[in-house]
C-alpha positions as CSV (number, residue, x, y, z in Angstrom):
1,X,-32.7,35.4,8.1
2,X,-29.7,32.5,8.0
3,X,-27.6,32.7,5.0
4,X,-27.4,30.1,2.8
5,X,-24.8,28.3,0.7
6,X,-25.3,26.7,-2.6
7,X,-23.3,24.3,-4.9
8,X,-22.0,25.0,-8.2
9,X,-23.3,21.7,-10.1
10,X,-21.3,19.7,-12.6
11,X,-21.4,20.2,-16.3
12,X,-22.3,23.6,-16.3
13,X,-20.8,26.7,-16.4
14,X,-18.4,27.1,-13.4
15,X,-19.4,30.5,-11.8
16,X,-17.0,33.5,-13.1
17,X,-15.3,35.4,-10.6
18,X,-12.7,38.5,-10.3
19,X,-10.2,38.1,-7.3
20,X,-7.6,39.3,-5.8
21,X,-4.4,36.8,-6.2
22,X,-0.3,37.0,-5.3
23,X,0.0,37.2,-8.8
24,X,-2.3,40.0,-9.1
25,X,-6.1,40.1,-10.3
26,X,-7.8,37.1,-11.8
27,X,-10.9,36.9,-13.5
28,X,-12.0,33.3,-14.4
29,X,-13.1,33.7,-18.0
30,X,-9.8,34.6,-18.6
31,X,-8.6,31.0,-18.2
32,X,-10.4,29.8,-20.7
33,X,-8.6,27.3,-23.0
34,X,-7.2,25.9,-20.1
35,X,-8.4,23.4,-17.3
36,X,-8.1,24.8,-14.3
37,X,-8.1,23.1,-10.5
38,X,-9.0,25.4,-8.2
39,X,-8.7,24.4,-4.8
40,X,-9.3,25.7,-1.3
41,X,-8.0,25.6,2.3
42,X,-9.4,26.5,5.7
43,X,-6.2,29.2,6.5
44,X,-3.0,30.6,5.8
45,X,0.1,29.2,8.3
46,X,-1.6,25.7,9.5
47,X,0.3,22.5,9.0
48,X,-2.0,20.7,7.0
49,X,-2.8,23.5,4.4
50,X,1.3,24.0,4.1
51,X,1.9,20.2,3.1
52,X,-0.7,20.4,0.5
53,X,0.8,23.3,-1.0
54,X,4.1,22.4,-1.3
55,X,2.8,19.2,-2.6
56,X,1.0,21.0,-5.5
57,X,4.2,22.8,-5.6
58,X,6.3,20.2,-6.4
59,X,3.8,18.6,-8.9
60,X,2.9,22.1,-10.5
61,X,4.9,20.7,-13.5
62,X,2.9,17.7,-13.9
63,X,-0.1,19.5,-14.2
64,X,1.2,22.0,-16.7
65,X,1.9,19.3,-18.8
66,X,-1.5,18.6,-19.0
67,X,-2.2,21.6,-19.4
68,X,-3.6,22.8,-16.4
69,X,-3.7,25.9,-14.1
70,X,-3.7,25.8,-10.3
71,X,-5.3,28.8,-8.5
72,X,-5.3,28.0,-4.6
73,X,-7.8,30.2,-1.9
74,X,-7.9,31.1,1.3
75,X,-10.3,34.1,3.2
76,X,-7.1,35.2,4.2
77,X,-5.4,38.6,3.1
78,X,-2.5,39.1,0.4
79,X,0.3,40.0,2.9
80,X,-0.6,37.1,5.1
81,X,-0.4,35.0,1.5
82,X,2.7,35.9,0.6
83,X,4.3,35.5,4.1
84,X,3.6,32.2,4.2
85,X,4.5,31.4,1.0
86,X,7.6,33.3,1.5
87,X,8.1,31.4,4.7
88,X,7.4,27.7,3.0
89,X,9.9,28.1,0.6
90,X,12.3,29.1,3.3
91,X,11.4,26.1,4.9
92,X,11.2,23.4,2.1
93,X,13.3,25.2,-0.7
94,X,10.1,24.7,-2.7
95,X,8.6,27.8,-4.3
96,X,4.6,28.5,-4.7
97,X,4.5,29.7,-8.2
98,X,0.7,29.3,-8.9
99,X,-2.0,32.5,-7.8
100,X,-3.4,32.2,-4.2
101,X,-6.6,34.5,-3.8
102,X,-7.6,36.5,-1.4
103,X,-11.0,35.6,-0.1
104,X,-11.4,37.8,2.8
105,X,-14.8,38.5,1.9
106,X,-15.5,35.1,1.5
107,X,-17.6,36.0,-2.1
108,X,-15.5,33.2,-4.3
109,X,-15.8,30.8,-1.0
110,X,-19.5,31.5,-0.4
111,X,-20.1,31.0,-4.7
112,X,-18.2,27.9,-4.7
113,X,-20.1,26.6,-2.0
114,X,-16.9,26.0,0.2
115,X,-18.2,27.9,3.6
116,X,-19.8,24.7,5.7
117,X,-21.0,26.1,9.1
118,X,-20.8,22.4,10.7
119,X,-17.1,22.7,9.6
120,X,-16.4,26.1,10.7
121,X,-18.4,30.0,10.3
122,X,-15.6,31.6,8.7
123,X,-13.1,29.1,7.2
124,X,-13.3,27.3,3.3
125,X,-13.4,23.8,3.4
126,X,-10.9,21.8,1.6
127,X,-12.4,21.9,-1.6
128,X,-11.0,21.0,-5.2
129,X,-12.9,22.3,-8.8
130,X,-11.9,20.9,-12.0
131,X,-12.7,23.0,-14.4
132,X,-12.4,22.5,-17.9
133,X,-11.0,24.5,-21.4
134,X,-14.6,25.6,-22.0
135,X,-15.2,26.9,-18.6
136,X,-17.7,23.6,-17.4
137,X,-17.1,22.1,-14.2
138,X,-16.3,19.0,-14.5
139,X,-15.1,18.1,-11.3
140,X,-15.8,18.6,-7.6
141,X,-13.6,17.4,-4.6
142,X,-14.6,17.8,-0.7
143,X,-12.4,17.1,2.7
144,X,-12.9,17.7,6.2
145,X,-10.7,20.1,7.4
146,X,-8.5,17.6,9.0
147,X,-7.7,15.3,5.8
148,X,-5.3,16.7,3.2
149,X,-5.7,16.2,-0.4
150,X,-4.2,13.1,-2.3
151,X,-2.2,14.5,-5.9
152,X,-1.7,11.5,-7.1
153,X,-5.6,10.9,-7.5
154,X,-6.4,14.9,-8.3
155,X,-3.6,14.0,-11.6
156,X,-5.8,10.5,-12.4
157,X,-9.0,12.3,-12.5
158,X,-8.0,15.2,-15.0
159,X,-6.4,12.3,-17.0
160,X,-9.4,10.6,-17.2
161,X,-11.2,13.2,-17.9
162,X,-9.3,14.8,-20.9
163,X,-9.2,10.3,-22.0
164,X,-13.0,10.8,-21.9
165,X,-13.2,13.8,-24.1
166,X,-10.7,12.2,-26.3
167,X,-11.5,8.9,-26.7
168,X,-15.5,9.0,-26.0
169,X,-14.6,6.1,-23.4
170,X,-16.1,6.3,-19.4
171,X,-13.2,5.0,-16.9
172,X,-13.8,2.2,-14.5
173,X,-12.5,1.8,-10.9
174,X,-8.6,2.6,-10.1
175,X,-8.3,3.3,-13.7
176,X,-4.9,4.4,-14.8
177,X,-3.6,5.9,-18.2
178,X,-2.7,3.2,-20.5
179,X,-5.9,1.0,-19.1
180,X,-8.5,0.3,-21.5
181,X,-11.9,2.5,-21.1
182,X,-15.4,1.4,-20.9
183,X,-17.5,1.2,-24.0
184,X,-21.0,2.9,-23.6
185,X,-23.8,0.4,-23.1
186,X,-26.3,-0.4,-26.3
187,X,-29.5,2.4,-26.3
188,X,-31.8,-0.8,-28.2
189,X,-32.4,-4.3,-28.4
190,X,-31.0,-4.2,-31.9
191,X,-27.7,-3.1,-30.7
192,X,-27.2,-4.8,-28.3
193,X,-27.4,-8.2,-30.3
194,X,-25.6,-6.1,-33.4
195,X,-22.4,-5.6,-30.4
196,X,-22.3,-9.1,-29.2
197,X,-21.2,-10.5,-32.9
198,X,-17.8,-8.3,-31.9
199,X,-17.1,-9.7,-28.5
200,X,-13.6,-10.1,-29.9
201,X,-12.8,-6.4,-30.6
202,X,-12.8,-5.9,-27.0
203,X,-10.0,-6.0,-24.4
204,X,-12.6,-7.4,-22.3
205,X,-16.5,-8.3,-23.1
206,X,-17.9,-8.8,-19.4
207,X,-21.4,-8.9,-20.2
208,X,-23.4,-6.5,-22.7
209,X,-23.1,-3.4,-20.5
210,X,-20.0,-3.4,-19.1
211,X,-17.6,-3.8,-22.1
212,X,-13.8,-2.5,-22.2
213,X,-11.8,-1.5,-24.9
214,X,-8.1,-0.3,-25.5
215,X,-7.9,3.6,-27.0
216,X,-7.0,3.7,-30.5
């Protein structure tokens, strides 16, 4: 009988896990109170995988600023992990300082839904999970294995994420911190003529559902 995969879905429970990890074992739960991004890759020692690391690298402060952990994968073993980390900082001067699991038997991979037989049989896609303080998935990510990962836009969605929570506002398109949010449409014809009497509270009032308004 063909095996088959399954997606984690968002705004539930990301699925708990105990791995192995260069920084020793992990068990998910036990990042609660902090977002996490984890974030897959096809193999250890390919060019596309080591530029994405060393760019998380090098942006590792950014996201611990917002309070975020970065736990990378691979179903690749612990001593290939660490040569290659050991053999990208040679390279860049850069240093890996975030847990890499060890997925060799492909049970994280195959959980998270990252094992796409079209792709390859026994490599993860490159896949990126937001995960949230409360343990919720809040985010989900997929590349082709040819394609490497954008930061910049990985950083943009957790900020607009944690503005969401913190503001009650969605985000439109390209938005950026410091941008005004979107206002949630009306839920009744009563509102909805209540909320055009304060067109000029908003940074912009484009028509009655699509209303934006600076964070206070």
């Amino acid at each position: 009988m063909e095996e088959t995969f399954t997606l984690p879905r968002l705004n539930e429970p990301a699925p708990d896990f105990v791995a192995k990890t260069t920084a020793g074992e992990l068990r998910l739960s036990d990042l609660k109170g902090k977002w996490v991004v984890l974030f897959s890759h096809p193999a250890d020692f390919t060019p596309v995988c080591s530029t994405e690391f060393l760019a998380f690298a090098r942006r590792q402060k950014e996201f611990e600023e917002l309070g975020v952990q970065l736990v990378g994968l691979s179903i690749d073993s612990i001593h290939a992990h660490l040569a290659w980390l050991k053999d990208l900082e040679e390279m860049s001067g850069v240093s890996v300082n975030f847990p890499v699991i060890a997925d060799l038997d492909m049970k994280v991979s195959k959980l998270y839904g990252m094992i796409h037989p079209a792709a390859s049989e026994t490599a993860a896609v490159r896949a990126v999970f937001i995960i949230d303080p409360n343990g919720i998935l809040r985010g989900m990510l997929y590349y082709p294995l040819t394609t490497g990962r954008n930061i910049d836009e990985i950083l943009r969605f957790i900020r607009a994420l944690q503005f969401t929570d913190r503001t009650g506002l969605n985000t439109p398109a390209d938005w950026q911190p410091g941008d005004p949010g979107i206002v949630k449409p009306p839920a009744t014809l009563e509102e909805l003529k209540a909320d055009e009497a304060k067109k000029g509270e908003y940074a912009e009032y484009k028509r009655w559902y699509l209303r934006l308004k600076k964070a206070e």
